[in-house]
N, C-alpha and C positions, 0 to 999 in steps of 0.2 A: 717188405711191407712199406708203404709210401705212408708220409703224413695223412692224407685224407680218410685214409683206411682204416689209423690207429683213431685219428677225431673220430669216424664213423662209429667203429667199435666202443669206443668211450660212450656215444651218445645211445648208442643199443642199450648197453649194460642198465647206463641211467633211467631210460624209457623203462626197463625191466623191472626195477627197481622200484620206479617210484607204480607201475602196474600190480607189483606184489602189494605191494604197499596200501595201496586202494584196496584191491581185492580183498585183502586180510582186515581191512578197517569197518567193510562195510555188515551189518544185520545180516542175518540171515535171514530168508524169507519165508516166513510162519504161516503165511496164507495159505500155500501150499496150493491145490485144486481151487481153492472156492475163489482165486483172483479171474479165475478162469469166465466164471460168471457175472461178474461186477461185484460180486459182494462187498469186498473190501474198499468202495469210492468212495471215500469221505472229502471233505473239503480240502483236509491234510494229506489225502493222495492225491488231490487234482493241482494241488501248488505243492507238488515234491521236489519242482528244482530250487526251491529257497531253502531246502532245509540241507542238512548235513549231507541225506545219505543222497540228495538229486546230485550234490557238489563232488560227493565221491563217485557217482556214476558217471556222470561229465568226466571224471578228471582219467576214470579207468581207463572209457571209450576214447579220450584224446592220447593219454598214450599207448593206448594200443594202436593208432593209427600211425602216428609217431612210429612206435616199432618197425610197424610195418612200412612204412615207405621207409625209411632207410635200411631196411632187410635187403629191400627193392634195392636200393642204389648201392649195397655193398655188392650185391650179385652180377650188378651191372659193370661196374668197375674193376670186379677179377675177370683179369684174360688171361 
């Protein structure tokens, strides 16, 4: 295993980590169906990235992208 591989892995692990992490942190969603029709707009759904749970959506979707490209580059690097 070369350096870039064990960094790469390191930084997997982290991405994972701090993904559990979000995920585990965030409400669960009580709406259920009726988001499905707009019911639940209120003013405090329409500015949800200023509150907690927009900052732990954000932070999910940027490591899981995180994960994912360097999944990409650890795959690309084993020959």
């Amino acid at each position: 295993m070369s350096a870039i591989e064990i960094i790469l892995n390191i930084l997997m692990v982290v991405a994972a980590i701090v993904m559990i992490v979000t995920v585990l942190m965030q409400d669960s969603d009580s709406d259920g169906m009726g988001a499905l029709t707009g019911g639940s707009e209120t003013f405090f759904g329409k500015n949800k990235n200023n509150t907690l749970e927009g900052k732990l959506a954000l932070a999910t979707k940027a490591s899981a992208i995180v994960f994912v490209v360097l999944a990409i580059l650890s795959l690309l690097l084993v020959k």
